[in-house]
C-alpha positions as CSV (number, residue, x, y, z in Angstrom):
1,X,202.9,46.8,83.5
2,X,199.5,48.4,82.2
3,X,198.6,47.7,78.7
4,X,199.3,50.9,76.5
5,X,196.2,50.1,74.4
6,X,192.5,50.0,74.9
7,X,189.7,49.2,72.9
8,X,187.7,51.7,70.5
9,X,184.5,51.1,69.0
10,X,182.6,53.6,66.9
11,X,178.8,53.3,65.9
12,X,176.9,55.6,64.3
13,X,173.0,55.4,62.7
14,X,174.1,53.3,60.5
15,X,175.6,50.5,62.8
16,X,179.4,49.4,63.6
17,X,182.1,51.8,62.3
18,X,185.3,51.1,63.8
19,X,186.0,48.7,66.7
20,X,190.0,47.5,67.5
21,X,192.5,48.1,69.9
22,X,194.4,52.0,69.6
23,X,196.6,53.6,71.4
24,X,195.2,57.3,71.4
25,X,192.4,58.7,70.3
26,X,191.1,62.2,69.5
27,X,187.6,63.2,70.2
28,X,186.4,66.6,68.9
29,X,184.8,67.6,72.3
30,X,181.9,70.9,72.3
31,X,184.5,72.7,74.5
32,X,187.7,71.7,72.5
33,X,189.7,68.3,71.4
34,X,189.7,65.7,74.1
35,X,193.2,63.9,73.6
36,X,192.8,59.9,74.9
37,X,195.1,57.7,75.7
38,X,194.8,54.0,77.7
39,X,193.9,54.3,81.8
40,X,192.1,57.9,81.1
41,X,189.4,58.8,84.0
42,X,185.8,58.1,83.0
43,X,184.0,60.6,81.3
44,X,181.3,61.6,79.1
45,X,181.4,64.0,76.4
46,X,179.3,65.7,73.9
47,X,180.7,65.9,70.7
48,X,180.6,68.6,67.5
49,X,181.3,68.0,64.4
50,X,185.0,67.4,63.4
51,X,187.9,64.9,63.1
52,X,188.1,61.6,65.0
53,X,191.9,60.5,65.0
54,X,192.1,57.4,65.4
55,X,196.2,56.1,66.4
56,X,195.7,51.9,66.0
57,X,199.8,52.3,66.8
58,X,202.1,55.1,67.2
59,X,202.7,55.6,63.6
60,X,199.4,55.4,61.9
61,X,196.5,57.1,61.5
62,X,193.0,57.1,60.3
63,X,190.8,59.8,60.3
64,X,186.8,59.6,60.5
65,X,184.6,62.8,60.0
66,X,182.0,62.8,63.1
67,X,178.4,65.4,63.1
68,X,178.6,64.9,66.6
69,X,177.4,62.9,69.0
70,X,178.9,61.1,72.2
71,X,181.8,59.8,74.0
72,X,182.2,57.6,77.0
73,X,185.4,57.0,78.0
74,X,186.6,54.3,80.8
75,X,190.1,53.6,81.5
76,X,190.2,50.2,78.9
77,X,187.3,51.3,76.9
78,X,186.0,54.3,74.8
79,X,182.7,54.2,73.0
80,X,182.0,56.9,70.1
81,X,178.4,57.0,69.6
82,X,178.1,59.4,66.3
83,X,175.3,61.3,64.8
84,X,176.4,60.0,61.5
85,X,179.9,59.9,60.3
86,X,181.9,59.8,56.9
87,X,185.3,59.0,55.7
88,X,187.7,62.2,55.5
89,X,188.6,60.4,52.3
90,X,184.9,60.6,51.3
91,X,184.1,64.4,52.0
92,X,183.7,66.6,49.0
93,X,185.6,69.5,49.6
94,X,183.9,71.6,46.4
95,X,180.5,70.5,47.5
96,X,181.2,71.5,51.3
97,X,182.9,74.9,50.3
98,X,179.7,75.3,47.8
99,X,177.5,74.4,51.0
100,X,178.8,76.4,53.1
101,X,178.6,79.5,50.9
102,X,175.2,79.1,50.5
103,X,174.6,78.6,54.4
104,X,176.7,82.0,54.6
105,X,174.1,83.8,52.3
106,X,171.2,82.9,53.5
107,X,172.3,84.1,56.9
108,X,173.0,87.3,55.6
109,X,170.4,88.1,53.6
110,X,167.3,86.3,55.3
111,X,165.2,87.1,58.6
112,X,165.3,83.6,60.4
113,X,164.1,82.7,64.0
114,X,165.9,82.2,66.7
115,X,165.4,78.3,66.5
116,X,166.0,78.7,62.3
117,X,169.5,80.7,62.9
118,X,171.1,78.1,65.6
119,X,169.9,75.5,62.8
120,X,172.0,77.3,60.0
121,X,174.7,78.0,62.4
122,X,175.0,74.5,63.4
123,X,175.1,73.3,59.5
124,X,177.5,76.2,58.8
125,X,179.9,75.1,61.3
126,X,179.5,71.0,60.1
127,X,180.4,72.4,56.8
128,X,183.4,74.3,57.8
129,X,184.8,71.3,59.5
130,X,184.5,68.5,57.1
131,X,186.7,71.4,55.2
132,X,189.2,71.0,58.0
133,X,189.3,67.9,58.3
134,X,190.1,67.4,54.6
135,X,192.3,69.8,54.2
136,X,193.8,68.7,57.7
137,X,194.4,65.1,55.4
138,X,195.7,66.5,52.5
139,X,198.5,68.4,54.2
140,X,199.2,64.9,56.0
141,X,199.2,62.6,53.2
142,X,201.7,65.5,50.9
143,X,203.7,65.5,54.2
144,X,203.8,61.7,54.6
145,X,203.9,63.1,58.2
146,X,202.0,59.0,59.5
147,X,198.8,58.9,57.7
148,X,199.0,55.3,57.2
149,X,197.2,54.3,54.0
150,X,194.2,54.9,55.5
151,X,191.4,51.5,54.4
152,X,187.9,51.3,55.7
153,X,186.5,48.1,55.6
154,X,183.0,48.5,55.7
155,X,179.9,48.9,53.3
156,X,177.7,52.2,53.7
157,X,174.8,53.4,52.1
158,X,175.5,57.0,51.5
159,X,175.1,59.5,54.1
160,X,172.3,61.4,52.7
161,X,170.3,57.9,53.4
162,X,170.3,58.9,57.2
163,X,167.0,59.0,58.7
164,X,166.0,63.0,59.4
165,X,164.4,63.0,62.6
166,X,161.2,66.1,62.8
167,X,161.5,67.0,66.1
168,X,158.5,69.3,65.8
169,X,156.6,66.0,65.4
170,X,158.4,64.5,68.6
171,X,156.5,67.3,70.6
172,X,153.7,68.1,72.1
């Protein structure tokens, strides 16, 4: 009988994030949520930003925020390697709502390039889904509907500490 299980492991720039056995796993995928369960086809995704359920059994949950990145997935193994990630328990919901209005505004009222405008898109849009995915968890946890008590067990310098990469500097 094949095992209903497979193993996870989540790193982002920061090092290890999550590695353990799970029994499904959601991936937010560019072109929609990728839904995982053990014995999937192999594949490789790009991520956006957004939830990463995480289902260690049937009636648990945790929940990480991801700003992308990407997922391979065998059939007894799926590797999440994230731009940077957070706990939904850590996201600031004033502070991304604040963020996010400001993003708004300057879209509106600024001339931007073409390269500026996906850039405040893109950080719009991470923004609006740490929202989601906070609110998502809040409605769970009132609902009691299996959020597990949701404990990460690893030290993390803050996520503003992540290196910013120039890319302008990359090129030439």
């Amino acid at each position: 009988m094949p095992s209903r299980s497979f193993q996870l492991n989540v790193v982002d720039v920061h090092g290890p994030v999550y590695s353990g056995r799970v029994v499904f796993v959601v991936i937010p995928g560019v072109l929609g949520e990728l839904g995982i369960l053990a014995g999937h086809a192999p594949l490789l995704s790009e991520m956006q930003a957004g939830e990463l359920r995480i289902h260690p059994s049937e009636h648990q949950t945790e929940i990480l925020f991801v700003e992308g990145g990407m997922a391979e997935v065998q059939p007894d193994t799926v590797t999440i390697l994230a731009d940077s990630s957070m706990r939904v328990t850590d996201i600031d919901p004033r502070l991304a709502a604040e963020k996010a209005a400001m993003v708004e505004t300057h879209l509106r009222q600024e001339r931007t390039s073409q390269m500026d405008f996906r850039k405040v898109e893109l950080e719009l849009q991470m923004e609006l889904a740490k929202l989601r995915a906070y609110e998502h968890y809040q409605r769970s946890a009132q609902r009691g509907g299996g959020m597990g008590r949701i404990s990460y067990d690893w030290q993390r310098p803050p996520l503003e500490a992540a290196p910013h990469i120039h890319v302008e500097a990359l090129e030439d």
